[in-house]
N, C-alpha and C positions, 0 to 999 in steps of 0.2 A: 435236780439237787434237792435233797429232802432238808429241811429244818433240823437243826442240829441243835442238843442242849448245850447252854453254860458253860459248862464246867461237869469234868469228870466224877464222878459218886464212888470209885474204885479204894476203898477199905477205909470208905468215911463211917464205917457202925461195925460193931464188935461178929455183927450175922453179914451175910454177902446178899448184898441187895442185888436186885433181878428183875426183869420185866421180858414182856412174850415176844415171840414173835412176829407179832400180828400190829405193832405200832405205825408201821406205814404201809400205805394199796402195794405190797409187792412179797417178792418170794423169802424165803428162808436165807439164801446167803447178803444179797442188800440191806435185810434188816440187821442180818446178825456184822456188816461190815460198818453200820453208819452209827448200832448202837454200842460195838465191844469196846470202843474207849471210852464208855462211860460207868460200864456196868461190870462188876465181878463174875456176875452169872447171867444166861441168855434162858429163859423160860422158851423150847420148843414146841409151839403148838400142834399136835397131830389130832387133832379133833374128829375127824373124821375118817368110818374104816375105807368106806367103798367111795366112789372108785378107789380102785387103788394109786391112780396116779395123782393122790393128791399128798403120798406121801414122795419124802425125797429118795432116789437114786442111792446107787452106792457112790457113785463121784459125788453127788451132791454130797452125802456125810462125807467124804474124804475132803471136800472144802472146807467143809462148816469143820473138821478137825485141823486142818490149816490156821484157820482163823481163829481156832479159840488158844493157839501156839500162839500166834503174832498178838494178839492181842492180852493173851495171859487172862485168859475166864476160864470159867466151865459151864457146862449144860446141865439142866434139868430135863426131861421131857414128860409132857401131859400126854397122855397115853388117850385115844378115841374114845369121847362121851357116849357115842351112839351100839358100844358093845353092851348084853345085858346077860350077864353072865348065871343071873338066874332066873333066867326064862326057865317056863315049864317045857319048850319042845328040847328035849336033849341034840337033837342036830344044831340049831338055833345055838346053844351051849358051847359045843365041840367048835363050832364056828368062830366064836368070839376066841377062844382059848388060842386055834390057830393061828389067831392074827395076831394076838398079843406073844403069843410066841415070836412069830414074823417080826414084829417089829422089834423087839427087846433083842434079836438078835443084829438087825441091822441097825440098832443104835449103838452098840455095845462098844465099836470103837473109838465113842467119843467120851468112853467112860463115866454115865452121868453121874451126879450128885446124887438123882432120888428119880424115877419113872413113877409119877403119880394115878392114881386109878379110881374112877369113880365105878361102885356098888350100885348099877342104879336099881330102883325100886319102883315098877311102872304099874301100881295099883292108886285109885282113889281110896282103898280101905284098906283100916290094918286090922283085917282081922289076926286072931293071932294062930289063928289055925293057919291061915293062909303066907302070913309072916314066916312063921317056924318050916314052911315048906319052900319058900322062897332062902327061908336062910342056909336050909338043908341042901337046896341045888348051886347057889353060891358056893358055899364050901366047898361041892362037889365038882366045880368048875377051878376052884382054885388048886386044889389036890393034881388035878392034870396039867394046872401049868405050873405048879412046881418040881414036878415030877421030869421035867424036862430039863432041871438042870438050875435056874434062875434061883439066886441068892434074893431071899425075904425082905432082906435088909435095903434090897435095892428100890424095893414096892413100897411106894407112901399110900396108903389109903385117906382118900379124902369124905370129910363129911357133907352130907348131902343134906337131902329135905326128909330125914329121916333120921329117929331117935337114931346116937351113935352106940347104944347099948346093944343093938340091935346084931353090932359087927362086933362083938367083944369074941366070940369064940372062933373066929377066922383071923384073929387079931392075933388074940395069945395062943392059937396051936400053930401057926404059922411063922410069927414073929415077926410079922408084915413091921415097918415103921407108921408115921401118919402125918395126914398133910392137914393141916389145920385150915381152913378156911372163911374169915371171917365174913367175906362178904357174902354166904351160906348162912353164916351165923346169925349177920341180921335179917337178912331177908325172907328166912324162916321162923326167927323170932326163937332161935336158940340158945341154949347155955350152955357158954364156950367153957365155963367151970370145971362141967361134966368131962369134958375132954381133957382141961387143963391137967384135972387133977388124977386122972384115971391114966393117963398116957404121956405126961411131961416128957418122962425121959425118952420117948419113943418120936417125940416129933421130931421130923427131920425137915421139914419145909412149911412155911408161914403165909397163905396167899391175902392180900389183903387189898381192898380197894373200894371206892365209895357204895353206895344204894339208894336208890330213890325210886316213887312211885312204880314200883315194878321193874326198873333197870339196872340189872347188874354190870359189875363190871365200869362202872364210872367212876370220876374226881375222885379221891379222899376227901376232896373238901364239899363233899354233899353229906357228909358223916356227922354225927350229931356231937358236941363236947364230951358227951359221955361216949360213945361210941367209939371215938378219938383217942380217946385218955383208956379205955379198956385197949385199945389195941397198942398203944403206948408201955401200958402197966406190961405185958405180955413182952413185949419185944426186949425189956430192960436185962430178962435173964434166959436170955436166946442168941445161939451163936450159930444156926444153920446158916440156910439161906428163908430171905424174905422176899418172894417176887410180888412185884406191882403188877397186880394182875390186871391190866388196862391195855386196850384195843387202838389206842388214838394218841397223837404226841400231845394233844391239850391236855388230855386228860392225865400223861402220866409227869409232863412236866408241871402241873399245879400239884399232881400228889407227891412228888420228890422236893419241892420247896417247903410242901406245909411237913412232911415227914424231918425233914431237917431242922426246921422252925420250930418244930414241937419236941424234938431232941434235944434239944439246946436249950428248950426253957422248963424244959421237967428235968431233967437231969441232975 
C-alpha cells in the first residue's frame, strides 16, 4: 500500500494540476489508480524510445482509459527525451519520426490534453552555421510527422537548454502549441519573458518544479522566493493544465502544500 495524499487537489486552481507517472517504484496503471482521486490530470511518462517494452500495450492504454472515466482526469503524455529529430544521419531522423508516429497513435485513444516533445540539441557549440543546420533537419523531421496526419495543436514543444528563438520557425509554420518549463528555466539560467511574451497564447502546458545543485526535478520548495513568486506571477493568468513535474511522493506532496500555501497568500 503506497502513501496516499490528504486530501483531493481536483479543480482547487482555475488550470488542472497534474503530476507523472513516475511518483511511486511501479507501473503506469498503480500509479495512475493511487493518484486519479487527487489530481485533474495524470502526466504519462514515455521517456524512453527503446526497448520498446518500456512502453504500455494496447490493454494497458485501454486501462489507463478505464481509469481516467472512473476517476474523471485526463492525460498528458511526455513523449521520449532520447529521440533527436535533428540528427545529421537522416536514418537516425526517419527513426525517431517513426516512433513518434507509433506512439501518438497508440495514445490517441486516451484523447490527451497536449503530447509534449523535446527538440534536443546534442552539440557543446552554437555555432550558427551548425545551429541553422540543425534547425533545417528538425523541421525536416517535423514536415514528415505531420504529414502523417497528427494535428499541431496536439504537440507542445518544450523549452530546453537552448535559446527558445531558435524553434520560432517550426513553431509558427507548424502551429505546434508549447510546454513551458520552468525547471529548464532555472536550471539553464533562462528567460521565461522570452517565451512568456512570444508564445502566451500558445502554451498549452506548465511543467514546474524545484532545482538545485545540478538536480532537477525536486521539491518546489528548493526554489528561491523569487523563483516561487515568478512561477506564481505566471500561473495567475493560466488555465491549461500545470503538472508537478516530480518523480517521488515527498517531493510532490511538499510541492502541492507550498503551491497552495502560496496561492492563497498572493491571491
Amino acid at each position: 500500500m503506497y502513501q496516499k495524499l490528504p486530501k483531493s487537489y481536483k479543480e482547487t486552481f482555475p488550470f488542472k494540476i497534474s503530476t507523472t507517472s513516475f511518483i511511486y517504484p511501479d507501473g503506469y496503471i498503480p500509479n495512475v489508480e493511487t493518484l486519479g482521486p487527487y489530481f485533474d490530470e495524470i502526466e504519462l511518462l514515455f521517456l524512453e524510445s527503446t526497448p520498446e517494452n518500456h512502453l504500455p500495450d494496447k490493454e494497458e492504454i485501454s486501462k489507463l482509459g478505464l481509469l481516467a472515466e472512473k476517476y474523471q482526469l485526463t492525460y498528458n503524455i511526455h513523449l521520449p527525451i532520447d529521440l533527436y529529430l535533428g540528427h545529421e544521419n537522416i536514418t537516425e531522423r526517419k527513426r525517431a519520426v517513426d516512433i513518434l508516429k507509433r506512439i501518438t497513435k497508440l495514445v490517441s485513444p486516451l484523447s490527451p490534453s497536449t503530447c509534449t516533445l523535446h527538440l534536443i540539441y546534442n552539440s557543446a557549440t552554437q555555432n550558427m552555421e551548425q545551429v541553422a543546420k540543425w534547425q533545417q533537419n528538425t523541421f525536416d523531421s517535423l514536415s514528415r510527422l505531420m504529414e502523417s496526419g497528427i494535428d499541431a495543436a496536439d504537440i507542445s514543444i518544450e523549452n530546453l537548454n537552448y535559446p527558445f528563438e531558435w524553434l520560432e520557425t517550426c513553431i509558427s509554420e507548424f502551429n505546434f502549441m508549447v510546454c513551458l518549463d520552468f525547471g529548464h528555466i532555472f536550471q539553464y539560467d533562462l528567460d521565461a519573458d522570452i517565451i512568456l511574451d512570444g508564445y502566451r497564447e500558445k502554451i498549452s502546458i506548465i511543467h514546474i518544479n524545484g532545482f538545485e545543485e545540478n538536480r532537477d526535478h525536486v521539491s518546489l520548495d528548493r526554489l528561491s522566493e523569487k523563483q516561487l513568486r515568478q512561477i506564481m506571477n505566471t500561473l495567475r493568468a493560466f488555465q491549461g493544465t500545470v503538472s508537478l513535474e516530480v518523480f517521488s511522493f515527498r517531493d510532490l506532496a511538499t510541492s502541492l502544500n507550498l503551491l497552495e500555501n502560496s496561492w492563497r497568500t498572493t491571491n
